[in-house]
C-alpha positions in Angstrom: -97.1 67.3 -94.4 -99.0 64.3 -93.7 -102.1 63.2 -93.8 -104.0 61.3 -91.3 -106.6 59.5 -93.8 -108.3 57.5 -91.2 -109.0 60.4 -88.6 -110.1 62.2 -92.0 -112.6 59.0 -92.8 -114.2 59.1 -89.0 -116.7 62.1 -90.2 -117.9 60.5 -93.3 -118.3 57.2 -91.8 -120.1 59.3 -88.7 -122.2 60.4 -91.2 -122.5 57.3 -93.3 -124.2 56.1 -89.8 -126.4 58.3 -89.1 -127.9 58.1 -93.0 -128.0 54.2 -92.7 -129.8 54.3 -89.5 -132.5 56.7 -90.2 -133.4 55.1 -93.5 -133.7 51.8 -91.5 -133.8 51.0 -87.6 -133.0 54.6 -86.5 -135.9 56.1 -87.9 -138.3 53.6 -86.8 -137.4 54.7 -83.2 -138.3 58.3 -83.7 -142.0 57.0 -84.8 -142.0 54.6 -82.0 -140.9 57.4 -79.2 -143.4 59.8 -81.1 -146.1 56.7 -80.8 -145.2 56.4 -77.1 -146.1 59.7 -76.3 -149.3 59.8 -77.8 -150.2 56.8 -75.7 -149.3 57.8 -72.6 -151.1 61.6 -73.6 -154.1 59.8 -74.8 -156.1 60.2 -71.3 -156.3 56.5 -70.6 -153.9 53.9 -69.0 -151.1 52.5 -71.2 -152.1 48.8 -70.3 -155.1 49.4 -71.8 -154.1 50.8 -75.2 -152.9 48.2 -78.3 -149.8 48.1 -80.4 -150.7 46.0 -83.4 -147.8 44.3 -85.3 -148.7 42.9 -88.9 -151.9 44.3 -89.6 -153.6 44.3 -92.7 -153.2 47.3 -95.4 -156.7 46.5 -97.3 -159.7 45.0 -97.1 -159.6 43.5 -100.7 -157.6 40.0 -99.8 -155.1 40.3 -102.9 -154.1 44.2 -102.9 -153.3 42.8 -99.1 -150.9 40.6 -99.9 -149.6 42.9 -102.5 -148.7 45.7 -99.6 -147.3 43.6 -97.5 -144.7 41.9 -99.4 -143.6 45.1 -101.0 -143.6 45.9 -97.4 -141.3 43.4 -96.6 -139.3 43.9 -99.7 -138.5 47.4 -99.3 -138.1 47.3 -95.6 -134.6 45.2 -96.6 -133.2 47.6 -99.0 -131.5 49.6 -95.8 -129.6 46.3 -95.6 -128.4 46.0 -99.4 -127.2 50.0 -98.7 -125.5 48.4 -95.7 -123.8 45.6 -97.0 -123.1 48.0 -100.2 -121.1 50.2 -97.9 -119.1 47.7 -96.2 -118.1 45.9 -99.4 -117.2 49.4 -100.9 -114.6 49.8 -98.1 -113.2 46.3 -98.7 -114.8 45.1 -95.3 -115.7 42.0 -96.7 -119.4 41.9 -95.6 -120.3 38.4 -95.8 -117.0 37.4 -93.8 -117.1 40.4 -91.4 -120.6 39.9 -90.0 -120.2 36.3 -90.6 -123.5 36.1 -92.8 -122.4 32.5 -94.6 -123.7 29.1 -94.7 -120.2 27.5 -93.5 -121.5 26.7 -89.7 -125.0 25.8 -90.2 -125.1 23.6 -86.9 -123.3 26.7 -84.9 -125.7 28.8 -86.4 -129.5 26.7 -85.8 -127.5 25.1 -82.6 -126.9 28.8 -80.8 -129.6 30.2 -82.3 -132.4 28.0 -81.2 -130.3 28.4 -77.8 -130.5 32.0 -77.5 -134.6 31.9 -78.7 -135.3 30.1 -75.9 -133.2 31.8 -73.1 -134.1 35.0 -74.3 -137.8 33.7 -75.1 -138.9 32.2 -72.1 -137.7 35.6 -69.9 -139.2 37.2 -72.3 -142.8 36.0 -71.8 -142.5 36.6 -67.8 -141.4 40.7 -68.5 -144.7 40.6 -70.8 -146.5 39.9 -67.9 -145.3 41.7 -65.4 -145.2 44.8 -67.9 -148.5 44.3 -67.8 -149.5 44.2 -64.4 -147.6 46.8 -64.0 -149.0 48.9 -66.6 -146.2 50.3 -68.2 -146.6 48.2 -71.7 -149.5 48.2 -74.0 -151.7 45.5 -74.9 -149.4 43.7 -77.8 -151.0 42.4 -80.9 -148.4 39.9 -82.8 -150.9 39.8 -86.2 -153.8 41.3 -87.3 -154.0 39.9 -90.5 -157.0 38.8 -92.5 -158.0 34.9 -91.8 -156.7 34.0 -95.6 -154.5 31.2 -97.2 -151.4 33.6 -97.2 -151.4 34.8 -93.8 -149.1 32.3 -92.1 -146.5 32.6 -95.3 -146.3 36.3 -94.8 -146.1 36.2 -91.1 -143.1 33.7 -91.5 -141.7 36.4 -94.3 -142.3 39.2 -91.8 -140.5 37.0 -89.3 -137.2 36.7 -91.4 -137.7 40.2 -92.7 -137.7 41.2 -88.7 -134.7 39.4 -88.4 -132.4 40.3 -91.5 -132.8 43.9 -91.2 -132.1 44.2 -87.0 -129.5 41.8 -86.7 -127.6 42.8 -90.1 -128.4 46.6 -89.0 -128.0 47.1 -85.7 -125.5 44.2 -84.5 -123.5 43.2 -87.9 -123.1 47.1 -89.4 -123.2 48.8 -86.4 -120.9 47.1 -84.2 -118.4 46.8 -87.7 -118.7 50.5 -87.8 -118.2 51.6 -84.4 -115.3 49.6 -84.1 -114.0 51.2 -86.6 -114.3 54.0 -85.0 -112.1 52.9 -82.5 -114.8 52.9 -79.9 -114.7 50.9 -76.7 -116.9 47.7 -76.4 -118.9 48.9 -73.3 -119.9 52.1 -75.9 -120.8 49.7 -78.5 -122.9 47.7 -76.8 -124.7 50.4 -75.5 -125.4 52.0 -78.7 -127.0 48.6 -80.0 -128.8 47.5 -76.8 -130.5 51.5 -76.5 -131.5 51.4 -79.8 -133.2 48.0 -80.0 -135.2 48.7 -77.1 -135.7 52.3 -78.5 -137.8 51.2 -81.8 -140.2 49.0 -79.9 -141.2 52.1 -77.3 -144.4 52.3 -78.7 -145.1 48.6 -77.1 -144.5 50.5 -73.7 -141.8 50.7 -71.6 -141.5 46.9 -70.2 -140.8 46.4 -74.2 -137.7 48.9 -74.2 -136.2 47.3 -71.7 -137.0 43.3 -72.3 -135.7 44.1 -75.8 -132.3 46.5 -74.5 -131.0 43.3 -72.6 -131.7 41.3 -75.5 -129.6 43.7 -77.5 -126.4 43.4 -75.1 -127.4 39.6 -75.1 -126.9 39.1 -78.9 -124.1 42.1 -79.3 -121.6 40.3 -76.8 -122.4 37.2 -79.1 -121.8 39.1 -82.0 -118.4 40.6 -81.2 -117.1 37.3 -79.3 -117.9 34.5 -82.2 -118.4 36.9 -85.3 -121.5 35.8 -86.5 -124.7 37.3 -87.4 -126.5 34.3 -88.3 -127.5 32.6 -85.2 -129.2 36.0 -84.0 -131.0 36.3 -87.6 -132.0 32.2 -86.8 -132.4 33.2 -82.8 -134.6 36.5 -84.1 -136.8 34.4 -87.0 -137.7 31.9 -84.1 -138.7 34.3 -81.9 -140.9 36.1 -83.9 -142.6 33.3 -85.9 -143.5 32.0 -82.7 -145.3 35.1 -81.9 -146.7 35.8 -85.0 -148.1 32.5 -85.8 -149.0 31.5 -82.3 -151.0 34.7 -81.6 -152.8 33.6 -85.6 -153.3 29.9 -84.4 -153.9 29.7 -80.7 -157.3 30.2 -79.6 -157.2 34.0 -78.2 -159.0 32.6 -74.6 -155.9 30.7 -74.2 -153.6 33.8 -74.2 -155.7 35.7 -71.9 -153.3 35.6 -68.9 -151.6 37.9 -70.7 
């Protein structure tokens, strides 16, 4: 009798999934559909609640900056575990989600591409979310006006970047194909649960960051890299995060 070891291995790796994403990504997006609710049950208008990205953890300046790089750091361990499970199955991790430093033009060339053309758009949806009413008010940073801020807002940037694009386009797409499922499923799966962790921004937020999901998992699965979505992902974020620190606030009022 024979044994079919790969229809054996879909189960574990099934599973494997499902642990990977709710240590990471996966379970970030129960807290942010949880946070949603409670917004939209707190007996005012969404628009005119806050979602605060980057706040600070204490008011003593240096236990601060302790939280949040341990913050940082152990928000990238679901990645090590990813990359750890790949490399265990001989899938080559650094190859397969092509996380080198072999294309560096490719990589800062498409990436700085895809920041803007998903940037720019992006900015617009912000606005008409919020005319609209269905996104909260959005708060990049929130830190404390010390030396380290900008540093840790550029860490948080990359850490933002790392863990999404390694998790959710590089791992999940690897896996799923695996899996032998089709490419309109896999992109799916990605793009719902990007915009699903950043529901408690609102629902302009779910779906500004859903298209940016099929946007960066076509990439992903036509040129094999990961890195020009982690350098697309950092830009994008910095630029948020440091702009909100450093531009006057009366200048982003038409938002």
């Amino acid at each position: 009798m024979t044994v079919d070891r790969e229809a054996d291995s879909r189960p574990v790796v099934a599973g494997e999934i499902v642990i990977v994403l709710l240590l990471s990504l996966g379970q970030s997006a129960v807290y942010a559909v949880v946070s949603l609710i409670a917004k939209l049950t707190a007996g005012k208008p969404l628009s005119q609640q806050a979602a605060v990205l980057n706040q600070s953890q204490s008011p003593r300046p240096y236990l601060d900056l302790t939280y949040q790089l341990l913050g940082i750091f152990f928000a990238l361990i679901p990645v090590a575990l990813a990359l750890y499970l790949l490399a265990r199955d001989r899938l080559q991790p650094r190859r397969t989600l092509g996380l080198t430093a072999q294309r560096p033009g490719f990589d800062l060339g498409w990436g700085t591409l895809l920041a803007a053309c998903i940037g720019i758009p992006g900015l617009l949806l912000v606005y008409v979310a919020r005319l609209l009413g269905i996104s909260a008010d959005i708060v990049p940073a929130a830190l404390q006006p010390v030396w380290w801020a900008i540093p840790v807002l550029i860490l948080s940037a990359i850490e933002n970047a790392v863990l999404e694009e390694v998790i959710v386009v590089g791992y999940l797409i690897t896996r799923l194909r695996g899996l032998g499922r089709s490419p309109a499923v896999i992109v799916a799966c990605s793009a719902v649960l990007r915009g699903s962790y950043h529901l408690y921004q609102g629902f302009g937020a779910f779906v500004g960051n859903a298209v940016m999901g099929v946007v960066f998992a076509l990439f992903f699965m036509k040129t094999k890299r990961v890195m020009p979505l982690i350098v697309a992902h950092t830009i994008l974020d910095t630029a948020a995060f440091v702009g909100y620190t450093l531009v006057p606030h009366s200048w982003l009022s038409w938002l």
